[in-house]
C-alpha positions in Angstrom: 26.4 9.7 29.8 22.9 10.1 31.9 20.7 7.1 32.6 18.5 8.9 30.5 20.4 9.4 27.2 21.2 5.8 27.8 17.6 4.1 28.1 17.2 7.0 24.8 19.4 5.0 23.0 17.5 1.3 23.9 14.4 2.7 22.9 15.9 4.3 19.4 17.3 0.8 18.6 13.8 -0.9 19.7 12.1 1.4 18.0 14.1 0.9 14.6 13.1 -2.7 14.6 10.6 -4.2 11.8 9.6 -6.7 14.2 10.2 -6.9 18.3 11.4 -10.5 17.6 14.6 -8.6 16.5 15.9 -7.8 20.1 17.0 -10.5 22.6 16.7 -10.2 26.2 19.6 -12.9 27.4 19.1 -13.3 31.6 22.3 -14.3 33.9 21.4 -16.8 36.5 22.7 -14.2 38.8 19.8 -12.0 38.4 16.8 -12.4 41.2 13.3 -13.1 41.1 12.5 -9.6 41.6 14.4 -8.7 38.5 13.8 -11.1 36.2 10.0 -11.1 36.3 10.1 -7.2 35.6 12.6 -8.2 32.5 10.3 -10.9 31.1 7.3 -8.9 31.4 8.9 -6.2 29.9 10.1 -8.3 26.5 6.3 -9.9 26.5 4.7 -6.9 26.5 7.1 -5.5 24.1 5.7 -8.6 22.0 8.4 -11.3 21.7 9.6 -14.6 23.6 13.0 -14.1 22.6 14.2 -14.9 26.5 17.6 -17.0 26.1 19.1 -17.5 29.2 22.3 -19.4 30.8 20.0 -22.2 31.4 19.9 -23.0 27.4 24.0 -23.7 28.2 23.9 -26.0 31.4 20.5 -27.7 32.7 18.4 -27.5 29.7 18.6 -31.2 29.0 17.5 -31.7 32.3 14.7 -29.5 32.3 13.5 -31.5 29.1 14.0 -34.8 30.9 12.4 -34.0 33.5 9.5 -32.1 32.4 8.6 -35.4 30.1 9.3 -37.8 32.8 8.2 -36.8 35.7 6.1 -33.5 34.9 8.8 -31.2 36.3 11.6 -30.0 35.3 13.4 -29.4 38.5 14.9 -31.6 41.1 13.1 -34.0 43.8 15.0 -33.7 46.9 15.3 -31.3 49.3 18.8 -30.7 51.6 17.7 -33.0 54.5 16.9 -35.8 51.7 20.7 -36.1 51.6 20.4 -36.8 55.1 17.9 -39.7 54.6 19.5 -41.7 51.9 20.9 -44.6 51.7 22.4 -44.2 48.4 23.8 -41.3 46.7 24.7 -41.3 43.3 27.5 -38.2 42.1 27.0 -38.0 38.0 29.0 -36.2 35.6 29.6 -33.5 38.6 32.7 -32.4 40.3 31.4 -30.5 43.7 34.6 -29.6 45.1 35.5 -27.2 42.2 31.7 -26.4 41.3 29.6 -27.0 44.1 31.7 -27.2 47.1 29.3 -26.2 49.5 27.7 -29.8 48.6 30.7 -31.8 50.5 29.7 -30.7 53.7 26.4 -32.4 53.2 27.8 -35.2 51.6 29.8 -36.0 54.8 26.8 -35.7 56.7 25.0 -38.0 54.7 28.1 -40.1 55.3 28.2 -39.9 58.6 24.3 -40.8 58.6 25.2 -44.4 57.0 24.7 -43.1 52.9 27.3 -44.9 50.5 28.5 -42.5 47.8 29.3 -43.3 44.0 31.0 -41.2 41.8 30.8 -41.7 38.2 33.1 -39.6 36.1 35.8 -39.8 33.7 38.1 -37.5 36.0 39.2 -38.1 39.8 37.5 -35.6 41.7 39.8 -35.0 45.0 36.9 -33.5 47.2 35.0 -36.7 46.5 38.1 -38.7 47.4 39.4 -36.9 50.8 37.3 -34.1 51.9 38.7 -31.8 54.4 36.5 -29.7 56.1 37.6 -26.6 57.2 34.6 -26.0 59.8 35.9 -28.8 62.0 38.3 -29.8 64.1 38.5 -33.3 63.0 38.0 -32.7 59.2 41.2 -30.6 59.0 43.4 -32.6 60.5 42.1 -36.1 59.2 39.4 -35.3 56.3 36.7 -37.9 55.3 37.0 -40.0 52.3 33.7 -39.9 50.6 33.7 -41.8 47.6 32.6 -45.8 48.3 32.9 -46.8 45.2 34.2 -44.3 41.9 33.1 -45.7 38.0 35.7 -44.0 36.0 33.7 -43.9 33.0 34.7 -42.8 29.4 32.9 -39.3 28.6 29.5 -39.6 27.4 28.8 -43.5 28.6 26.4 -43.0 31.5 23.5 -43.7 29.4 24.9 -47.5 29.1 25.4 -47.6 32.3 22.2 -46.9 33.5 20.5 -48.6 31.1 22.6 -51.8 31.8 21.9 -51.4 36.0 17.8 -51.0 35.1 18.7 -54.4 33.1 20.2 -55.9 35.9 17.6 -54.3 38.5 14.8 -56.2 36.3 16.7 -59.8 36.3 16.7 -59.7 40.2 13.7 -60.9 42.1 11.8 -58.8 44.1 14.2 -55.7 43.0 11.5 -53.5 41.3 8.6 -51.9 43.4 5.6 -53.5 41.9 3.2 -51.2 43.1 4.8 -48.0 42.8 5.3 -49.0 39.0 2.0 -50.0 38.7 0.0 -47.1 40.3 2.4 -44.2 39.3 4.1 -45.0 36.5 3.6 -45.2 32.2 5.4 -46.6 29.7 6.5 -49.7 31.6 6.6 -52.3 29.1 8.5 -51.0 26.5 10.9 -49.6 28.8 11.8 -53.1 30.0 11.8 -54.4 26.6 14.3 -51.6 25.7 16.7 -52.7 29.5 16.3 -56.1 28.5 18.3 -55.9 25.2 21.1 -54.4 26.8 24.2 -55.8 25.9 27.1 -56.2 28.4 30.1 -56.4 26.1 28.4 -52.9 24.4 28.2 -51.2 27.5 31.7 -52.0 28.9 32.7 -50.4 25.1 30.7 -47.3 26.5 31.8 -46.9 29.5 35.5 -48.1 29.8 34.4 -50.1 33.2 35.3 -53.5 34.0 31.8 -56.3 34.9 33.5 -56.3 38.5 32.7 -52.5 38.7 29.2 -52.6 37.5 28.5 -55.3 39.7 29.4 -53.3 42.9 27.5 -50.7 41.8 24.2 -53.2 41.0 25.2 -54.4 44.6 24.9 -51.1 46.7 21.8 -50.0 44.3 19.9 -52.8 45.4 21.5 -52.8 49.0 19.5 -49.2 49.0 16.0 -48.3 50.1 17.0 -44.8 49.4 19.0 -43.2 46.4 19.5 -40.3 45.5 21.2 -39.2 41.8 23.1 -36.1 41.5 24.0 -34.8 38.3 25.5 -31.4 36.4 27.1 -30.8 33.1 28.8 -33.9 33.1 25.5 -35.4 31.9 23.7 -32.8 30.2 26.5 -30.8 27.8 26.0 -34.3 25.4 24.2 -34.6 21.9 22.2 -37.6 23.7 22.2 -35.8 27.3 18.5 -35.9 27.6 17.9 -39.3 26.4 20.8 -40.0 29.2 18.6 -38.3 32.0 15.3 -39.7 31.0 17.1 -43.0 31.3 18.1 -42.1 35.5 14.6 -41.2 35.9 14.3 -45.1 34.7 16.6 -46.2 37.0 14.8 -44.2 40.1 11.3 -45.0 39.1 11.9 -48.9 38.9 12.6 -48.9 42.9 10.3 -46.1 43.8 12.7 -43.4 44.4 10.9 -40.4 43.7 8.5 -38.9 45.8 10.1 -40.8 49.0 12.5 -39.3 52.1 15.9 -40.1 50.9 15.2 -40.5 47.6 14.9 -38.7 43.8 16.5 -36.9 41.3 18.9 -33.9 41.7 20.2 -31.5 39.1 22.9 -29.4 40.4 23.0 -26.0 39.5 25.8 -23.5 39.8 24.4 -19.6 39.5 22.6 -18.5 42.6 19.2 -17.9 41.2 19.5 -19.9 37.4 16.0 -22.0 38.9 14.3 -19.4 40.1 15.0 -16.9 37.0 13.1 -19.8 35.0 10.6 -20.0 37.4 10.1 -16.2 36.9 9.0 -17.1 33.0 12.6 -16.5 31.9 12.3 -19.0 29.3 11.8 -18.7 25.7 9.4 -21.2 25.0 7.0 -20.9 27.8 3.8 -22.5 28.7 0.5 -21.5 27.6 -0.9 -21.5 31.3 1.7 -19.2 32.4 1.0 -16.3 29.3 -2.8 -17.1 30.2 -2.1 -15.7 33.9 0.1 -13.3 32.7 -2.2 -11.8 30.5 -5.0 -11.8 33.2 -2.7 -10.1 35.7 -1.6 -7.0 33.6 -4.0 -6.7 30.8 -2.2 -7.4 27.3 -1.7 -10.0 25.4 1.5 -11.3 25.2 3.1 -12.9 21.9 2.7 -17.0 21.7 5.0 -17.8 19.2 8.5 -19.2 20.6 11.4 -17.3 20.9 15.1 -18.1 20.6 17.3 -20.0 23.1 21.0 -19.1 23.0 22.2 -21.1 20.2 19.5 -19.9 18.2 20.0 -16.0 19.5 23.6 -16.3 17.9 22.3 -17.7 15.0 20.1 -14.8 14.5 22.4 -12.7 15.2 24.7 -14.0 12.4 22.4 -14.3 10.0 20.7 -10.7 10.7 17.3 -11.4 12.1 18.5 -10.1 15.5 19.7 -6.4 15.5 19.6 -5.4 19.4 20.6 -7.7 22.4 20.2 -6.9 25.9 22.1 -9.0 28.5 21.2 -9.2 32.0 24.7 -10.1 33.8 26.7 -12.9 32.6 29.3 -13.2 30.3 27.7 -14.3 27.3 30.5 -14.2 24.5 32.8 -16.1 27.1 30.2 -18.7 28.3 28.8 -19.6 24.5 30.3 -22.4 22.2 32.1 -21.7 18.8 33.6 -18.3 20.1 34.7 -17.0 16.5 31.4 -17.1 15.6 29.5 -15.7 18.5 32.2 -13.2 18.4 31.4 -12.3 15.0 27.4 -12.2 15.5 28.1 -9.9 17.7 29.6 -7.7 15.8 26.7 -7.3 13.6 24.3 -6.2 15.6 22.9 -2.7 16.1 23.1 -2.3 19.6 24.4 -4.3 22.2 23.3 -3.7 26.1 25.1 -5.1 29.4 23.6 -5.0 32.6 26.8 -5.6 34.7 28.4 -5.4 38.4 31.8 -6.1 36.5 33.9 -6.1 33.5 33.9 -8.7 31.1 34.9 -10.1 27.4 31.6 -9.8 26.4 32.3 -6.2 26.8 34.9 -5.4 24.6 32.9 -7.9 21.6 30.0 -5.1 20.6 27.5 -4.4 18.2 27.8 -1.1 16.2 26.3 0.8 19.5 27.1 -0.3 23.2 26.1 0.2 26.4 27.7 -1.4 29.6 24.9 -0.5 32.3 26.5 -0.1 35.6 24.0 -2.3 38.7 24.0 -2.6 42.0 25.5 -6.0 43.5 23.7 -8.2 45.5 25.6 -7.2 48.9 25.1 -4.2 48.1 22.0 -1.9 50.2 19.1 -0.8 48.0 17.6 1.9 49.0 14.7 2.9 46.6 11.9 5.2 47.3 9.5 2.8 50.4 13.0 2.1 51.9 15.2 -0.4 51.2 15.0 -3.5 49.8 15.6 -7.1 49.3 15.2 -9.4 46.8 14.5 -13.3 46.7 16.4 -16.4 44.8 15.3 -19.6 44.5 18.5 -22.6 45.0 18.6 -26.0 43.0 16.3 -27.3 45.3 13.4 -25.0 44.6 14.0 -23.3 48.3 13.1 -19.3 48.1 14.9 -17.4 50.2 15.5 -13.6 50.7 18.9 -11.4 49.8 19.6 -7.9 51.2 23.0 -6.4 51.1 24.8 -4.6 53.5 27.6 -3.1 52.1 27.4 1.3 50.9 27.0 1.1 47.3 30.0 1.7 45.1 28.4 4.4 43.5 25.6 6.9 44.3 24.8 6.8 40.6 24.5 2.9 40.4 20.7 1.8 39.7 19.5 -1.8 40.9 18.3 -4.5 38.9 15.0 -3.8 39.2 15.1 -0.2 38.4 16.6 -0.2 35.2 14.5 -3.0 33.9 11.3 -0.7 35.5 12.8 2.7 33.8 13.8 1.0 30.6 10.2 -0.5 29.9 8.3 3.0 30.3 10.8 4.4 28.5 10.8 1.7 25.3 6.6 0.9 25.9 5.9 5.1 27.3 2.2 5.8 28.6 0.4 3.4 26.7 2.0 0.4 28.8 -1.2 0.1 32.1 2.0 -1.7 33.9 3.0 0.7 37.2 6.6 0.5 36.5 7.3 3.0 39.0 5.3 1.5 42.2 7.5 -1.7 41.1 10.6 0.7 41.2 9.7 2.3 44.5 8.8 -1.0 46.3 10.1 -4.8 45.6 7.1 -5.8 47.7 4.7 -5.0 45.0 6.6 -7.2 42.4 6.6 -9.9 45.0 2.4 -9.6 44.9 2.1 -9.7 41.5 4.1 -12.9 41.4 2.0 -14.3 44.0 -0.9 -13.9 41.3 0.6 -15.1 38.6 3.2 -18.1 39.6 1.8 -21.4 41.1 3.4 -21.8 44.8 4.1 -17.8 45.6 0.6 -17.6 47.5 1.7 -15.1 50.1 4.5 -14.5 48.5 5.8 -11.5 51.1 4.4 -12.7 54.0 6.4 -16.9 54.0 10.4 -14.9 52.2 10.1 -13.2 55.8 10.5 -16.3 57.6 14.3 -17.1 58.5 15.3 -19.9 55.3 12.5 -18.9 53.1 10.0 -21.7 52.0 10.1 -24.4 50.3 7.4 -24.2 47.2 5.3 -27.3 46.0 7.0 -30.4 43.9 3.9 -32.9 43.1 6.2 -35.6 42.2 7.9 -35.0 45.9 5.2 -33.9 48.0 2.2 -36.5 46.7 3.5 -38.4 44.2 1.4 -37.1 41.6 3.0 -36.3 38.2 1.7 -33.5 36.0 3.0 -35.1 32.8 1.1 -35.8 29.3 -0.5 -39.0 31.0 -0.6 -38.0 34.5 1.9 -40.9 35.6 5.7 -40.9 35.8 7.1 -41.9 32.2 9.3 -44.5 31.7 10.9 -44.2 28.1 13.4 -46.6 25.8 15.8 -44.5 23.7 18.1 -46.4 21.9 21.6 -46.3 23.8 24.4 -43.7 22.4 27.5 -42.8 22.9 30.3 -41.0 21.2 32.8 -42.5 18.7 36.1 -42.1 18.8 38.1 -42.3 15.5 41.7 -43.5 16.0 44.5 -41.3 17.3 41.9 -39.0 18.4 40.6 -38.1 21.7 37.5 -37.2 23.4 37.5 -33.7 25.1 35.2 -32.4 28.2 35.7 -28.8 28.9 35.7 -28.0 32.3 36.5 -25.6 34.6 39.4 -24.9 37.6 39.4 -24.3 41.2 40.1 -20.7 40.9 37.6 -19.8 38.5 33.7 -19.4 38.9 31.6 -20.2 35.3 33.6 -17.6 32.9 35.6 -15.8 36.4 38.8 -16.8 36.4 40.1 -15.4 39.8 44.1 -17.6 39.5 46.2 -19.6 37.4 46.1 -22.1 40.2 43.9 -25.5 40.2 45.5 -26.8 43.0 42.6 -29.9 43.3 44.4 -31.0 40.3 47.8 -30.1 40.8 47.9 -28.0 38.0 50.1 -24.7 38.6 50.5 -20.9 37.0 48.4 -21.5 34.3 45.1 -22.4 32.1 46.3 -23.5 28.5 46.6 -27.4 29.7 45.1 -30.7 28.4 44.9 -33.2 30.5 45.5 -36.5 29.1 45.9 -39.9 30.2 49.7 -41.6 30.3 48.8 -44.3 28.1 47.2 -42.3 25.6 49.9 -39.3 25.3 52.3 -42.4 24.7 50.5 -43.8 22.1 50.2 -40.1 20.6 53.8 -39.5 21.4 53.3 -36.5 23.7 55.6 -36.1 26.7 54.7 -34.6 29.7 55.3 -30.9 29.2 55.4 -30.9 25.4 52.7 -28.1 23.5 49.9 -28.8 21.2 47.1 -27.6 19.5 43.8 -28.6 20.0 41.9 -28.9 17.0 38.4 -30.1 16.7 36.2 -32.2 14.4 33.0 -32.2 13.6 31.2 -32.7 10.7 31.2 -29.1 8.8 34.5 -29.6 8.2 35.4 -26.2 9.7 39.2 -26.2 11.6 38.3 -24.8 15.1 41.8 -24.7 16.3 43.0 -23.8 20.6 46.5 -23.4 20.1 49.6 -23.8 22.6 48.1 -26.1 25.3 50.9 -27.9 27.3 50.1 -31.5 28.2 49.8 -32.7 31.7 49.9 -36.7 32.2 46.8 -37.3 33.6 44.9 -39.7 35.4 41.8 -39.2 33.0 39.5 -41.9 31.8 41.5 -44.0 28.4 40.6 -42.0 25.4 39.5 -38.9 27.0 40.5 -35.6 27.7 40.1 -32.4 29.9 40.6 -28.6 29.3 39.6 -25.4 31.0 36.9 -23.5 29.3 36.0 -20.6 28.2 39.8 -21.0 26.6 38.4 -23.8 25.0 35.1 -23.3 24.1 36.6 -22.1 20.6 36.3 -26.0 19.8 32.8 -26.3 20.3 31.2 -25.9 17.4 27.5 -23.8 17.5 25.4 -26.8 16.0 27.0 -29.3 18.2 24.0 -29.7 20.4 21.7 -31.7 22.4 18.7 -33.9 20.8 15.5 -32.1 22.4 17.0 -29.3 24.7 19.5 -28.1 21.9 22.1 -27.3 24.7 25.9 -26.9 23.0 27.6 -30.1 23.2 30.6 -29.1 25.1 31.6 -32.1 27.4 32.0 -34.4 24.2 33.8 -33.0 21.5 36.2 -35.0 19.4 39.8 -33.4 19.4 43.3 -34.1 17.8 46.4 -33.0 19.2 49.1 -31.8 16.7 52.5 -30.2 17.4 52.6 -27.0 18.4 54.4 -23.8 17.2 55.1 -22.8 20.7 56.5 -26.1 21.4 
């Protein structure tokens, strides 16, 4: 099939459609700045929001947090800030299977006097001996990194928290007065909220003993400096944003945002998930944002909200979406309740994969299907100007450029950028004023119009040329100034949750190997974990498989519960004694994400509820 006939068959389905809010435009994290400004001005001047993106699945609930809190919704720090700190906090994040990149600076901060925490229901071996393989030194002795590691029970970090700002409060001269007073909102009610919190509840929470939580208390208030890491371990919870907004609590009471060595820090995992928001990859965007948009290239575009991933599926099952487009990623693979994205799927009109790869989401197709063949990222890109490179932006808001160097695969593969660019005339033809082809020919002229329409691009060409990009602004960072409903930092005083566990059950995270990358699964192997030739294993701890009666070795089925009384059953898992946290549990995803069920989600950022799902283990067949 020709390029042609295939963008002929996008603009058929489009074109079919009662309403443009009947296609979805899903974006990969993978997919650069370049790219995913073309594709959201595309679907805007098509006339719908309907912009779901991998970020609805990981950091939303931080980007809600933050955004109320703070008036951003990224992180605080940048890279040498780990440098600076005298405290660094590692929440509900694993970095040597996820981020492991992050270790080496973790051992510099080390090195640099910073004591490390870890709180997580799992061990994390990279946290515990780190080996570096850059140095002498670190592969022959390694650095333990961990100070102090909170083994908490899945989903009880909120407690925690909330009982440290309690403790942080009792003890004289431990809050910054001024700071609180000049930058901050909220104050009052949030200490009323700290005060109340109860010891015996939060030991319940968390599965910590009072000896732990008073270390901790005792290097938080030994600090000057802290830092808070987090990923999915915090966010994939129904009360993940209340969690957040109550470590924003904990940093603003000692000042620790908008200071060297100090604030918060999401950690994300795709190369350019941040900067694709950034972009306006987001379905509910801000007014200011379609107001500079529509200045910049002359329509209007549509103001209603669109649909993030859990609603996209949603619409797709219930038939008010007929087309969806995907960007990269893996999307059956990386959404919850599998059966039933599967089966959306299915009943749409046309489904449309922008892809370096193969995937499952392949082979789960609407009535039409395309798999659009892209350039890679180290791949050259040689358009009509010359070639090209794009720009990401990394969890620290740092833009950077990224040109590849290898000869494409293919002479017949089209970039990123070009297919979104020949797409759009093709779907929106001569009536669109947009010069899709000048954006084709040269990634420079994106780059300009970004400059004119995204806050902190000024000069957008001109600053990516410099060697490690540029940093762009952070008000809460740079001048402690807080773009937020009151123009202060927020403190706020949600009541304290955490899951319940009915007896002879178990609380399951999903999580994901050594060998694997998001929904990539490159080995059996998770050698971190001692886990060998193969996935289908729950990890649980000794005590609890003896009070279930499950040897080491012995096969189960996972079954989940949740309120719809719907089975959602991952059969033949073998159990592995585990070190785990009591009355939790641990299994590779996407194998797993079967047992997530789609309206398990977050309060606020509606993210699927994957790292707290209530499971019981019965005998398996394969057993």
């Amino acid at each position: 099939m020709t390029w042609e006939r295939a963008f002929d068959i996008v603009a058929e389905e489009i074109a079919a459609l009662d309403s443009p809010d009947e296609a979805l435009f899903y974006t990969s994290g993978r997919t650069s700045n370049e790219a995913a400004f073309l594709y959201q001005l595309f679907a805007r001047e098509l006339g719908t929001n309907n912009l779901p993106d991998c970020s609805n699945m990981c950091h939303e609930s931080s980007g809600s947090a933050l955004t109320e809190t703070i008036g951003i919704g990224k992180g605080s720090v940048l890279l040498e800030d780990l440098y600076k700190a005298d405290l660094i906090i590692v929440a509900g994040q694993n970095p040597g299977t996820n981020h492991p990149r992050m270790l080496s600076a973790l051992e510099k901060a080390k090195a640099n006097g910073a004591k490390i925490v870890s709180v997580n229901p799992l061990p994390e071996a990279g946290m515990e001996r780190f080996k570096n393989p850059q140095t002498a030194q670190g592969m022959l002795k390694g650095a333990a990194l961990n100070d102090l590691f909170l083994q908490i029970r899945i989903g009880g970090d909120q407690a925690l928290f909330r009982l440290l700002n309690k403790l942080i409060l009792e003890t004289e001269d431990a809050v910054d007065q001024a700071f609180v007073a000049e930058h901050t909102h909220g104050f009052e009610e949030f200490a009323a909220a700290a005060r109340a919190a109860d010891w015996d509840e939060t030991l319940t929470a968390t599965g910590l003993t009072r000896a732990q939580i008073e270390e901790a208390l005792s290097l938080v208030l030994a600090s000057k400096r802290t830092i808070v890491c987090w990923a999915m371990g915090l966010t994939q919870h129904k009360h993940s944003v209340a969690t957040i907004r109550e470590v924003v609590n904990f940093l603003l009471l000692r000042g620790n945002i908008g200071r060297p060595g100090a604030g918060v820090c999401p950690v994300r995992g795709h190369s350019n998930v941040q900067g694709d928001r950034t972009m306006g990859i987001f379905e509910r965007p801000a007014p200011a944002f379609l107001d500079a948009l529509e200045k910049e290239f002359g329509f209007a575009p549509p103001r209603e909200h669109g649909y993030d991933v859990v609603r996209a599926i949603e619409a797709l099952r219930d038939g008010r979406a007929k087309v969806f487009f995907a960007m990269g990623g893996n999307f059956v693979s990386a959404s919850p309740d599998t059966d039933v994205t599967e089966a959306a799927m299915r009943r749409a009109r046309l489904t449309v994969h922008v892809s370096t790869k193969l995937n499952r989401s392949h082979a789960v197709t609407g009535a039409r299907a395309l798999i659009l063949p892209t350039l890679g990222r180290t791949e050259r890109d040689l358009q009509g100007s010359g070639e090209q490179f794009v720009t990401v932006e990394d969890s620290m808001g740092m833009v950077h450029a990224s040109q590849g160097r290898l000869e494409p695969a293919s002479t017949h593969l089209l970039s990123e950028p070009a297919i979104v660019a020949r797409l759009a005339r093709r779907v929106l033809g001569d009536a669109s004023r947009t010069p899709w082809e000048e954006f084709e020919k040269d990634y420079a002229t994106i780059r300009d119009r970004i400059a004119r329409v995204i806050p902190g691009f000024a000069d957008f060409n001109a600053r990516v040329a410099h060697p490690g990009g540029f940093a762009l602004p952070h008000a809460p960072r740079d001048e402690r100034r807080f773009p937020t409903a009151t123009g202060k930092a927020n403190f706020t005083a949600a009541p304290v949750e955490y899951p319940a566990l009915p007896e002879g059950r178990l609380l399951l995270q999903t999580l994901r190997s050594h060998d694997q990358y998001n929904t990539t699964i490159y080995g059996l192997d998770d050698r971190y974990r001692g886990i060998r030739n193969g996935r289908r294993v729950v990890l649980v701890n000794p005590e609890d498989a003896a009070g279930l009666k499950l040897a080491d070795g012995s096969y189960v089925d996972l079954v989940s519960e949740w309120k719809d009384g719907v089975e959602r059953r991952a059969p033949g898992f073998r159990v592995v004694h585990y070190p785990t946290a009591r009355g939790c549990a641990a299994a590779y995803y996407p194998e797993t994400n079967v047992l997530v069920p789609l309206d398990a989600t977050a309060d606020t950022s509606n993210t699927p509820a994957s790292k707290s799902v209530v499971v019981r283990l019965e005998q398996s067949a394969t057993d």
